[in-house]
C-alpha positions, 0 to 999 in steps of 0.5 A: 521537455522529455529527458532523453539520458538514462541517467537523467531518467533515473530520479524521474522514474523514482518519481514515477514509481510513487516512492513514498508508498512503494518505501512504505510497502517494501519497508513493512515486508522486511519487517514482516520477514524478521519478525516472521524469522526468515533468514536473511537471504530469505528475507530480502528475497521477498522483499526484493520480490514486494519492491519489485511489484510495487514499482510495477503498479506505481509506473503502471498506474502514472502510465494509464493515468497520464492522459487524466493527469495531464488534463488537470496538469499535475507537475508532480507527475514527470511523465504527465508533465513532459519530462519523462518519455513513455517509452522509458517508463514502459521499458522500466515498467517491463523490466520491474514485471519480469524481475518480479516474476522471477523473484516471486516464484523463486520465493516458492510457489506458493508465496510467489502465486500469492503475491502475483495474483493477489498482491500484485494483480490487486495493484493492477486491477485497482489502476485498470478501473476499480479505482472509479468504482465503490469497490475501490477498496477492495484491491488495497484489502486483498494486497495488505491482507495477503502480504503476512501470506507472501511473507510467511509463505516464503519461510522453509517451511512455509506455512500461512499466517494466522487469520487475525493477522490477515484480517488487521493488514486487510483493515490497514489497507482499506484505511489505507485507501481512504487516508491516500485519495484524500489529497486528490479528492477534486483532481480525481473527481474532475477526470471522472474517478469516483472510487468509494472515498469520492463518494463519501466525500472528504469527511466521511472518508476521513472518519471511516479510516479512522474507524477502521484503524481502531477496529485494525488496532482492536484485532491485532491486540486482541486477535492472538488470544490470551491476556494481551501484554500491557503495552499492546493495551498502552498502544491501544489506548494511544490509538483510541485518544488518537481517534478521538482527535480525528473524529473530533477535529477536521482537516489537517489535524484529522489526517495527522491523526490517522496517519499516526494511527496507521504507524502505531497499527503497523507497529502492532502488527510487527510486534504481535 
């Protein structure tokens, strides 16, 4: 039964909206912003801007997959599962378009166009059908790729990140990719998407995040040039040990193991 109170709709629409990913994003903007040295009002407007956009993809994508998701039955989807209307989640998912519009230019023309197009528009055209191609991955690079850009290019000045910087969020966001369809790789298979996880199957696709999350970690430490510190070497040799245990063991220890890495990566990232 579809809830039919605004109030009521407001934890289904968090559901919807794929909260943990939408958190994830939204969390490592702000961490970018500080550590890029925005000031304050600067940084949470293009945090707000980022948030803003995931939840547009996340209620986005629930919308064009229902008819799927309601053919394999996924009572995690509330809107697939009747208990949430798709004309609450279309009138939520204007709403979060226009404010991410407005939000993102008001970060500067140049940091608003990248995201919309390159972030955002990468959510939108891995939903509308990249997803069910081999070049699935290439949404998830272009957005963590780009996000350093929107971020630094929101500061006054703005001004672009350096390439190793782009390159290691482009490696974490294909990682990224492949470790977050690893749990639906039947379901999907079953509605007929077969992005490139699908294609490699459970256990390549598990070994190649893991591989590209070392080469990620290689980037970030080594990327800035110079003599890198003693702890980005200690954080390195973390993730390489890390590797080892996911090209060496399967399953749920394998997937503990990237996701692990994927958080000391993303420390890296901040720090360096």
């Amino acid at each position: 039964m579809q809830s039919q109170g605004s109030a009521a709709s407001i934890p289904l629409l968090v559901r919807a909206c794929h909260p943990e990913p939408t958190a994830a994003v939204t969390t490592l903007t702000a961490l970018l912003a500080v550590a890029a040295g925005l000031p304050a009002g600067r940084a949470a407007l293009v945090t707000a801007a980022v948030f803003t956009g995931q939840l547009s993809i996340g209620w986005s994508n629930d919308l064009i997959d229902e008819p799927r998701d309601r053919r394999v039955r996924r009572a995690d989807k509330p809107l697939a599962a009747g208990d949430l209307s798709a004309r609450t989640v279309r009138a939520a998912l204007a709403a979060a378009v226009a404010a991410c519009v407005v939000l993102s230019l008001l970060c500067g023309w140049r940091s608003g166009l990248t995201h919309l197009v390159l972030g955002v528009g990468s959510g939108w055209s891995y939903n509308l059908g990249l997803k069910r191609t081999a070049v699935s991955w290439l949404p998830y690079a272009a957005a963590f790729g780009t996000l350093p850009a929107v971020v630094q290019l929101a500061g006054q000045p703005g001004r672009l990140p350096p390439g190793w910087l782009m390159a290691g969020g482009a490696l974490l966001g294909i990682a990224a990719h492949l470790v977050n369809a690893l749990p639906d790789l039947a379901d999907d298979a079953a509605t007929g998407v077969r992005g490139l996880p699908h294609r490699l199957g459970q256990r390549v696709s598990q070994v190649l995040a893991t591989a590209v999350l070392l080469a990620a970690s290689t980037v970030v430490v080594l990327g800035p040039g110079g003599w890198p510190p003693l702890w980005s070497w200690a954080a390195l040799a973390v993730t390489a040990v890390l590797a080892g245990v996911g090209l060496r063991w399967s399953g749920a220890v394998a997937f503990r193991a990237t996701v692990a890495i994927a958080a000391v990566d993303v420390a890296l990232l901040i720090t360096r």
